[in-house]
N, C-alpha and C positions, 0 to 999 in steps of 0.2 A: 194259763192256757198253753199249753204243748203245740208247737205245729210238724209234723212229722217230715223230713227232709226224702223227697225222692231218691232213690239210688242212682248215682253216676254211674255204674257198671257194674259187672257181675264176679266175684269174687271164686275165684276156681283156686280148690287147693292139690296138689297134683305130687307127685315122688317123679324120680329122675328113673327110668326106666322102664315106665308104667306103659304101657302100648295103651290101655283107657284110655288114659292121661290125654297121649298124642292127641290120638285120634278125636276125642272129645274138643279139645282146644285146635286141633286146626278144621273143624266144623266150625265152631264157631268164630272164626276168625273169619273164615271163608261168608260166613254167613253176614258180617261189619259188627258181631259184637264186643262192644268195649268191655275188655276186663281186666280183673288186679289178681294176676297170678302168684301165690303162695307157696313156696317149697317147702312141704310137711317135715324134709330131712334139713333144712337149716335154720329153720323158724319156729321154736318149742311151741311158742303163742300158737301157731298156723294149725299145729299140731293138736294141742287140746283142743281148736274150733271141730275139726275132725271125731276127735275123740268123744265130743259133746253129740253129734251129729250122728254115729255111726255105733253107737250101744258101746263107747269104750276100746272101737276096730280103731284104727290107721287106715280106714278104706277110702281110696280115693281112684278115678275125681268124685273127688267132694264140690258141690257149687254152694254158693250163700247169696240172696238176693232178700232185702227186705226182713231180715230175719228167720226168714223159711231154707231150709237146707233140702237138700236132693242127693244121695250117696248113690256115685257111681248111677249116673243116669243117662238118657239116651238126650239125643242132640235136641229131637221131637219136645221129651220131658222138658227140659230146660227153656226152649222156644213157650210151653206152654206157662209155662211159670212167668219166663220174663213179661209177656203178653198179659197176664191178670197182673203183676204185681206195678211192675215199670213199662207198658207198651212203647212207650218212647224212646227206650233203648235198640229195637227193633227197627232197624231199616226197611226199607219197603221191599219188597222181592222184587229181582230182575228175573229176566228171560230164562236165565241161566237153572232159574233155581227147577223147574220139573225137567228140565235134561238127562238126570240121573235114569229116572223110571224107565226111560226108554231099555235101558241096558237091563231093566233086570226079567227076570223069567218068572211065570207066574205058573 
């Protein structure tokens, strides 16, 4: 009998320069998700996970949760992921989180 271990956090693999990258990782930081950040440029392993993911690209952010991958996805995608796969990694939202919307234009 197999028992399948939850994920402790979310696995983003990211290049030094990437504006994605940034941007994607301080979402979710801002947002309290725990992750194990990977540099595709000093970590060949980090790299093939990418390469496995991404049709053979280098495209990142790459995220990995559960065995399921996401290339270059929006903070939203990732939320919904973590939510079906791990919802326990998800902090409960504060006040803060629809503040954005105000500012934007419709």
């Amino acid at each position: 009998m197999t028992t399948e271990t939850k994920p402790e956090a979310l696995d983003v693999y990211w290049r030094p320069g990437c504006m994605f990258c940034s941007s994607l990782k301080r979402s979710l930081k801002r947002r309290g998700v725990p992750m194990r950040l990977h540099n595709i440029w000093d970590d060949p392993e980090a790299a093939t996970v990418v390469r496995a993911a991404a049709r053979g690209n280098e495209t990142v952010p790459t995220v990995v949760i559960g065995g399921e991958a996401l290339v270059n996805p929006t903070p939203q995608a990732v939320e919904a992921l973590i939510a079906r796969i791990a919802p326990e990694l998800l902090p409960p939202r504060t006040d803060r989180a629809g503040r954005r919307k105000f500012w934007r234009r419709r």
